[in-house]
LOZAZA-804266 format. One record per residue: residue number from 1; residue in three letters; z, y, x of N, C-alpha, C in turn. Coordinates in Angstrom, 2 decimals. Each point is the difference from the previous one (the first is absolute). Example, Ala and Ser with C-alpha at 12.3 -4.5 7.8 and 13.67 -1.06 7.14 Angstrom:
2
(1; 'ALA'; (7.80; -5.69; 13.19); (0.00; 1.19; -0.89); (0.00; 1.20; 0.90))
(2; 'SER'; (-0.72; 1.05; -0.35); (0.06; 1.19; 0.82); (0.73; 1.09; -0.77))
//
This chain:
141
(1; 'UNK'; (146.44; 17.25; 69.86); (-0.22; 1.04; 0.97); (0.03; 1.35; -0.71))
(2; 'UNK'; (0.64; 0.90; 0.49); (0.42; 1.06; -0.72); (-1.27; 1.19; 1.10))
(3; 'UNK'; (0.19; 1.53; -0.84); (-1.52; 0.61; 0.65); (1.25; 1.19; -0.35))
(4; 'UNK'; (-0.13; 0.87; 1.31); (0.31; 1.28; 0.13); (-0.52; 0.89; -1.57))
(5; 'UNK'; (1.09; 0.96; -0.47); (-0.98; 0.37; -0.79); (-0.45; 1.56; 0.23))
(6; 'UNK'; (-0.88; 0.21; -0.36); (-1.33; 0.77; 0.71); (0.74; 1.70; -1.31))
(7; 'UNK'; (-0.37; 1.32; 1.06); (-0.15; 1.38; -0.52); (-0.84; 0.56; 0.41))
(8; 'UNK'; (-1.09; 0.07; -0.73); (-1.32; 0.78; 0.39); (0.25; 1.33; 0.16))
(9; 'UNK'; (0.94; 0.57; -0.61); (0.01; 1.09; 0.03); (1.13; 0.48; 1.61))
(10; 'UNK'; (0.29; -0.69; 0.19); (1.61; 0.23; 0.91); (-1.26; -0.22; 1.53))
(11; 'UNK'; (-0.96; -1.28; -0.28); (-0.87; -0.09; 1.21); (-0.78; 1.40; -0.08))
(12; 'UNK'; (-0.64; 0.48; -1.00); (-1.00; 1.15; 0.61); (0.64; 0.87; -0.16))
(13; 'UNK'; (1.31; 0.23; 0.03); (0.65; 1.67; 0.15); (0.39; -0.47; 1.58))
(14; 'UNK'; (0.11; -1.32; 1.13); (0.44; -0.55; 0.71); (-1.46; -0.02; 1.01))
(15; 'UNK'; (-0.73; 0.10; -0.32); (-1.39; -0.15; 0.07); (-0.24; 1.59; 0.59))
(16; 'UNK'; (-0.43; 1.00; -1.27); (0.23; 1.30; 0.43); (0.88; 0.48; 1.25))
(17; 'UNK'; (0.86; 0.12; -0.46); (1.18; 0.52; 1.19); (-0.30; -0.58; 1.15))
(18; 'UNK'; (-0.32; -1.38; 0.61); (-0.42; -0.39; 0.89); (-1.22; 0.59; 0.71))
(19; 'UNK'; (-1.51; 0.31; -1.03); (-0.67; 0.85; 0.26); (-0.11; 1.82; 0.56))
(20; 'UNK'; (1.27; -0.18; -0.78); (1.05; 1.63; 0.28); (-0.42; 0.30; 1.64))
(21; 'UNK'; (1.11; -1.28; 0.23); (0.78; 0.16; 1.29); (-0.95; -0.18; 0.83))
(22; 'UNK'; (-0.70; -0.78; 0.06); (-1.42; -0.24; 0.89); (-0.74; 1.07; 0.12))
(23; 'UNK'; (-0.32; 1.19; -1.28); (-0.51; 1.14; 0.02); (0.69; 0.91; 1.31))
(24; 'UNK'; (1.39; -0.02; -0.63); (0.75; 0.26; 0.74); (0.08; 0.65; 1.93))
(25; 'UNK'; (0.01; -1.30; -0.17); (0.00; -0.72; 1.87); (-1.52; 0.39; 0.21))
(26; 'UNK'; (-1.11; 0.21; -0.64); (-1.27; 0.32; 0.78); (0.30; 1.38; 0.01))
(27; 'UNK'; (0.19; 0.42; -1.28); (0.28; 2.01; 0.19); (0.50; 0.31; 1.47))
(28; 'UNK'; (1.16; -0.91; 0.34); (1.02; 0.37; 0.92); (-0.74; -0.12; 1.59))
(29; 'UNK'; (-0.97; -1.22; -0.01); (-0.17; -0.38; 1.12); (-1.11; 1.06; 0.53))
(30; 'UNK'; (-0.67; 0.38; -1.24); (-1.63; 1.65; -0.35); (1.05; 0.95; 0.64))
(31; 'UNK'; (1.43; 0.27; -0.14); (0.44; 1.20; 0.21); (0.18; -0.23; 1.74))
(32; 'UNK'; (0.24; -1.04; 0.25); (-0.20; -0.44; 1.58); (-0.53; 0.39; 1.11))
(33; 'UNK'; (-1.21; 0.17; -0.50); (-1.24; 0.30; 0.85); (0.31; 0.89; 0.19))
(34; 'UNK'; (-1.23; 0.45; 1.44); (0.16; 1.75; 0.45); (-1.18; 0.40; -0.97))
(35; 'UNK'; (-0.13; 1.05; 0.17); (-1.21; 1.13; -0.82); (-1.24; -0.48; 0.45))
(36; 'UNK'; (-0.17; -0.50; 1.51); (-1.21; 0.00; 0.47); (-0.19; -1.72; -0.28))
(37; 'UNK'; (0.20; -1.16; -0.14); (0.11; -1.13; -0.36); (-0.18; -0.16; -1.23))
(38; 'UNK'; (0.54; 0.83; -0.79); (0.15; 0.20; -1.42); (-1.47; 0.67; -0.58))
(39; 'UNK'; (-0.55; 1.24; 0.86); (-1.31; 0.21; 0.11); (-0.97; -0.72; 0.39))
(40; 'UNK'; (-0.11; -1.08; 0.73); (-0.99; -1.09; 0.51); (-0.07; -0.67; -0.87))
(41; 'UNK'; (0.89; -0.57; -0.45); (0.01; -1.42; -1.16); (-0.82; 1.26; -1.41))
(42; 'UNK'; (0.28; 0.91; -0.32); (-0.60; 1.42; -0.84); (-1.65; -0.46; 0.06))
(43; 'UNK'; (-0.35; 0.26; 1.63); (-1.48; 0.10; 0.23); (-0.70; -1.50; 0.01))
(44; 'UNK'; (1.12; -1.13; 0.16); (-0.48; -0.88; 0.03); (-0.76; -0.58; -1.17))
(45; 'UNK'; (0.64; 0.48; -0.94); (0.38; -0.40; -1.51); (-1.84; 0.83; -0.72))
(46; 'UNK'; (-0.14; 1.18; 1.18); (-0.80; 0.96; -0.79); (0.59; 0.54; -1.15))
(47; 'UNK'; (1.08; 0.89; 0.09); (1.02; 0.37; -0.80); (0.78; 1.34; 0.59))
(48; 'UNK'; (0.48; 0.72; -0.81); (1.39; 1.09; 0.65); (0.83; -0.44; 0.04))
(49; 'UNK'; (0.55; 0.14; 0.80); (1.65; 0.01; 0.27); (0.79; 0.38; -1.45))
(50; 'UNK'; (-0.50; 1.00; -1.16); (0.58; 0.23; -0.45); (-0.36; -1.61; -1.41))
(51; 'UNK'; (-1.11; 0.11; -0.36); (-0.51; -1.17; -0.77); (0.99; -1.30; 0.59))
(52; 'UNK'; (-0.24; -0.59; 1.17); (0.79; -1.07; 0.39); (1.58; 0.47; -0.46))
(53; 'UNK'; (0.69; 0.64; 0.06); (1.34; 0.07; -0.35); (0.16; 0.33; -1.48))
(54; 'UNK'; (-1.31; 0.20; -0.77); (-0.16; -0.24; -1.23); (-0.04; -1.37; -0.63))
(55; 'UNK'; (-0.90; -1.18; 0.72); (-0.44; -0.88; -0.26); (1.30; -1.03; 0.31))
(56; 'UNK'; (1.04; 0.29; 0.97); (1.30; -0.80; 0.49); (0.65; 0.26; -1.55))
(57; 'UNK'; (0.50; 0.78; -0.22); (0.73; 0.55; -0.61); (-0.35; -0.51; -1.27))
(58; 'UNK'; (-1.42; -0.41; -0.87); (-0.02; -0.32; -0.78); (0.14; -1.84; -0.32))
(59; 'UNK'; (-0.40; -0.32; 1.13); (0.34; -1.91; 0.33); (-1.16; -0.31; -0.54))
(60; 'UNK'; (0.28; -1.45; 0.57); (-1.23; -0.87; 0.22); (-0.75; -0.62; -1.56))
(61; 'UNK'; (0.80; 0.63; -1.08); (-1.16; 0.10; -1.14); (-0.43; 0.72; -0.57))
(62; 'UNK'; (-0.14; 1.33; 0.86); (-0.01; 1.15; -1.00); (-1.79; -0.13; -0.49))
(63; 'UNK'; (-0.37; -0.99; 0.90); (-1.58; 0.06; -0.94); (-0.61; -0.86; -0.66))
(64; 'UNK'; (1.30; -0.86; -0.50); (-0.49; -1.39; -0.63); (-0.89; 0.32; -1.30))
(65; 'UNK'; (0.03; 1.27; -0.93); (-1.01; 0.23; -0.93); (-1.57; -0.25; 0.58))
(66; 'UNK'; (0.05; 0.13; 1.24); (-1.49; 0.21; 0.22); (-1.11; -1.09; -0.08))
(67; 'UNK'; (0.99; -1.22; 0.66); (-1.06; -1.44; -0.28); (-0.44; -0.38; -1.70))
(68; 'UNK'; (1.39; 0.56; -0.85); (-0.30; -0.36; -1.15); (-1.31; 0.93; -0.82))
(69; 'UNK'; (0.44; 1.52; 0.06); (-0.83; 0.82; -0.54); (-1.51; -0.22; 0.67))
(70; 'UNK'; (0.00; -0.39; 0.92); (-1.42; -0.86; 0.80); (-0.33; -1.11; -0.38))
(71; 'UNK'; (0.79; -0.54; -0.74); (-0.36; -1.48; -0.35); (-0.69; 0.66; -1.89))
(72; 'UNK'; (1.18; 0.71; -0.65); (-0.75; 0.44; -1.69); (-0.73; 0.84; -0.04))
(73; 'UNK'; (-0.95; 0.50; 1.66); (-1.13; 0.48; -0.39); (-1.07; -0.59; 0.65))
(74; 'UNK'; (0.21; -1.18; 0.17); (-1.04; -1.14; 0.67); (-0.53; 0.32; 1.21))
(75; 'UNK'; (0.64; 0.61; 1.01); (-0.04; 0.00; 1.33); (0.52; -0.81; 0.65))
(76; 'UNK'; (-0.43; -0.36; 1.24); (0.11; -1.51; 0.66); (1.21; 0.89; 1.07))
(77; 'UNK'; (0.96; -0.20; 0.43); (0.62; 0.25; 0.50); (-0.05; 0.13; 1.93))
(78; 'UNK'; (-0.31; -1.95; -0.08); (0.06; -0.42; 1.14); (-1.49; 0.03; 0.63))
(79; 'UNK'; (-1.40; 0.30; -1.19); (-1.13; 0.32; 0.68); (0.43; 1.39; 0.78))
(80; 'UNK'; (0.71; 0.58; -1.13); (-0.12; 1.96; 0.88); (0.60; -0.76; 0.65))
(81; 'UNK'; (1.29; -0.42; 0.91); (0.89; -0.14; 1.00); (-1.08; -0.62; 1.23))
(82; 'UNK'; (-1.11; -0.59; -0.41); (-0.83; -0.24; 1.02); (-1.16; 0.86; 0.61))
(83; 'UNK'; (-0.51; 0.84; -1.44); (-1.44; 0.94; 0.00); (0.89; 1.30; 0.27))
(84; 'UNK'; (1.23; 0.40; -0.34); (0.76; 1.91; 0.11); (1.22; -0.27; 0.49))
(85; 'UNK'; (0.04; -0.54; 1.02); (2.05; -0.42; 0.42); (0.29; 1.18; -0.31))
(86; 'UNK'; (-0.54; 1.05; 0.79); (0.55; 0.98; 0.39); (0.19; 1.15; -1.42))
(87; 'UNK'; (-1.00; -0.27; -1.22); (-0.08; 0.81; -1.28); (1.10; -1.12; -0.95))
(88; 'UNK'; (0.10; -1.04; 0.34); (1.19; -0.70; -0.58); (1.68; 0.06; 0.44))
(89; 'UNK'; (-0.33; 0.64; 1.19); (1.43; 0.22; 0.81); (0.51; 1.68; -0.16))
(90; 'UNK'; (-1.29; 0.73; -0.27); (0.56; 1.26; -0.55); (0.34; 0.22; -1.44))
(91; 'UNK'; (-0.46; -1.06; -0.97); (0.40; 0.11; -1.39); (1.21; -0.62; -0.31))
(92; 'UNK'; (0.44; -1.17; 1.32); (1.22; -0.43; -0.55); (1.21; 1.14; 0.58))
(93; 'UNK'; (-0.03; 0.90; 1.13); (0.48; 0.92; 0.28); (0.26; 1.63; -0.86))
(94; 'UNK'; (-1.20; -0.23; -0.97); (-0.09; 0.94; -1.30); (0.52; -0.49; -1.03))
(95; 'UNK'; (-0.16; -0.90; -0.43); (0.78; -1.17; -0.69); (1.63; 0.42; 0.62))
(96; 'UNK'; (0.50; -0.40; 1.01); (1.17; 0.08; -0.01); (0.89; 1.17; 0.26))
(97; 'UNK'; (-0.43; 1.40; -0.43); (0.45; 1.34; 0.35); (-0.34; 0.35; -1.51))
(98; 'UNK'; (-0.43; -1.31; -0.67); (-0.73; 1.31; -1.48); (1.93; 0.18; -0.36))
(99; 'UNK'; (-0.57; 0.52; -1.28); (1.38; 0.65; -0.85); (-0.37; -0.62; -1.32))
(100; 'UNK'; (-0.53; -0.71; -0.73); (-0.33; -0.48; -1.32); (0.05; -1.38; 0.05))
(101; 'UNK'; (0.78; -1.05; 0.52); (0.33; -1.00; 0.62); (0.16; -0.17; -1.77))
(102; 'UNK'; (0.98; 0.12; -0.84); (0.41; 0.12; -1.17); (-1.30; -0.31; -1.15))
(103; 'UNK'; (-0.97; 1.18; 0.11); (-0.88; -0.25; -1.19); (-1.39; -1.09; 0.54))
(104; 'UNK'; (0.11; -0.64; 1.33); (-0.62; -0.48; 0.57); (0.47; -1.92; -0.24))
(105; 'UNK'; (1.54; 0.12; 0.26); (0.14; -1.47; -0.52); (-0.05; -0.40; -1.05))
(106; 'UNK'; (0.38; 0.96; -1.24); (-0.43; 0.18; -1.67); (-1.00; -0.23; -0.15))
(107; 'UNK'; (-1.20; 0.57; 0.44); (-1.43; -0.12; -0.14); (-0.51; -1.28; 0.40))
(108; 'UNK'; (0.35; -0.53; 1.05); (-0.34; -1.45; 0.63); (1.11; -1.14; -1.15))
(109; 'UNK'; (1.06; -0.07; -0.48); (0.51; -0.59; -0.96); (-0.78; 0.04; -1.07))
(110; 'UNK'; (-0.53; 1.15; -0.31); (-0.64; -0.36; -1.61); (-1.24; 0.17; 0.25))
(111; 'UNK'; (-0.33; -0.55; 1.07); (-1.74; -0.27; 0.19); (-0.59; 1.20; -0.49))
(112; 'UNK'; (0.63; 1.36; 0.22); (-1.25; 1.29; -0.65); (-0.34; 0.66; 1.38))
(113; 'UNK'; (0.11; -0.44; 1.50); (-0.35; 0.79; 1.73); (-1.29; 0.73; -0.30))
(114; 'UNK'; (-0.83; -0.95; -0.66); (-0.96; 0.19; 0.33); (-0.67; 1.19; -1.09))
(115; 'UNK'; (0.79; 0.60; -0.90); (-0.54; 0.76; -0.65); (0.76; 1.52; 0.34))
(116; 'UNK'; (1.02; -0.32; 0.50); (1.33; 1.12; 0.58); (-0.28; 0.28; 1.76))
(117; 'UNK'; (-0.11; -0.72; 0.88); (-0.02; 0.20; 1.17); (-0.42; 1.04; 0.58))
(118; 'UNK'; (-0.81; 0.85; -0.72); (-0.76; 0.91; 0.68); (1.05; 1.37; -0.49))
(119; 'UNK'; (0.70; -0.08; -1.18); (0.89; 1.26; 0.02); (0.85; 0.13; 0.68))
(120; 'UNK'; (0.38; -0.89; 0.88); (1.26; 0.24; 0.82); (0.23; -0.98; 1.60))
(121; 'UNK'; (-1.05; -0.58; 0.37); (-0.03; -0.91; 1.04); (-0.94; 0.37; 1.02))
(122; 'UNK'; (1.00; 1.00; 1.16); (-0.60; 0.56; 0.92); (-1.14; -0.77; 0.54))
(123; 'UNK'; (-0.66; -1.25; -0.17); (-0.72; -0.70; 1.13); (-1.15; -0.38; -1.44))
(124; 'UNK'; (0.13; 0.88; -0.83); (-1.28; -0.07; -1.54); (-1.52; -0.04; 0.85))
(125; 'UNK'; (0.42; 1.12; 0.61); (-1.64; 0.76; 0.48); (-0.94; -1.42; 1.03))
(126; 'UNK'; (1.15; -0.30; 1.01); (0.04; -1.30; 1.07); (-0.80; -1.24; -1.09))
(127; 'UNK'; (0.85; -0.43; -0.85); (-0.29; -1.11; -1.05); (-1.35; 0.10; -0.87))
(128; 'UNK'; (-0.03; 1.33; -0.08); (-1.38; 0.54; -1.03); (-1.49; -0.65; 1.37))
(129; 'UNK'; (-0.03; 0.95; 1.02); (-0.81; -0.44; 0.97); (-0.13; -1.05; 0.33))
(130; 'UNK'; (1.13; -0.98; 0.26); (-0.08; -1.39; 0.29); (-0.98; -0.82; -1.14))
(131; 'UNK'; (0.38; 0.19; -1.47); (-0.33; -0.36; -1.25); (-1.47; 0.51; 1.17))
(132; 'UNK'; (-0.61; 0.93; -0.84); (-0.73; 0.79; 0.10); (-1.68; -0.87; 1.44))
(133; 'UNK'; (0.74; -0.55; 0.97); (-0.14; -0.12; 1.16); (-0.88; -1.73; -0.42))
(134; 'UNK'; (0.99; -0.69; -0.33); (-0.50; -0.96; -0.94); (-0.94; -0.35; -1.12))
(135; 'UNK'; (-0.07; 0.97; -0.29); (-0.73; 0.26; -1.29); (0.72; -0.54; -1.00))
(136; 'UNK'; (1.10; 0.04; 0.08); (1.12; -0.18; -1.61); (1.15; 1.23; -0.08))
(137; 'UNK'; (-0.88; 0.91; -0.53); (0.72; 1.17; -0.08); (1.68; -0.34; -1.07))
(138; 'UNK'; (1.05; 0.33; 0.54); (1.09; 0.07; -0.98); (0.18; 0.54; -0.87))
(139; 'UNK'; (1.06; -0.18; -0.70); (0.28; 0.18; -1.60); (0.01; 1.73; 0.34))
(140; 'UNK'; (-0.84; 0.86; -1.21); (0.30; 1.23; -0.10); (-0.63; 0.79; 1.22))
(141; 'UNK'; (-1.01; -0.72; 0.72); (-0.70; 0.43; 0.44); (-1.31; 0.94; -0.33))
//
């Protein structure tokens, strides 16, 4: 029995682009809407109009740092998602508009978040209080 043979690399450049296009087709379908529809789903969200066409635009991982950098500073993720939906749903929304996406996945690779996070991770102050709230204040606190 013979086995297809496999390009990891040919699948996730195949992979991507697929993600592309899917980006794509939601941008297109956001440009759809009227202003005032487009504003409801805004207020629904508890959001601007302008933030939501921020948050499209960046796709559906622009806040994947956040579970992790929550996880290497020993915050429970899914307790906040039960005790702060709403302080967990605005950090992943800060999370996904930051601009340091870069020294943020570096920092979570070499296990140093927790000594760096606060120079450059809009949602520091959020994380400090939470720490704080607990009584396990974070690193550099």
């Amino acid at each position: 029995m013979t086995t297809e043979p496999r390009y990891p690399v040919v699948e996730y450049l195949a992979d991507v682009f697929a993600n592309w296009l899917k980006h794509r087709r939601e941008l297109g379908e956001l440009r759809e809407l009227d202003d005032a529809s487009f504003s409801q789903i805004a207020a629904d969200l508890r959001i601007s109009p302008d933030d939501l066409t921020a948050l499209v635009r960046q796709g559906p991982h622009s806040a994947d740092e956040l579970p992790r950098l929550l996880t290497a500073l020993g915050i429970d993720r899914e307790k906040l998602a039960r005790i702060e939906p709403l302080v967990l749903r605005d950090m992943e929304r800060v999370c996904s508009l930051c601009g340091h996406k870069r020294q943020c996945d570096h920092d979570l690779a070499a296990g140093k978040s927790g000594a760096r996070y606060q120079q450059y991770c809009p949602n520091a102050a959020t994380i400090d209080a939470l720490g704080e709230a607990a009584g396990n204040p974070t690193s550099g606190s």
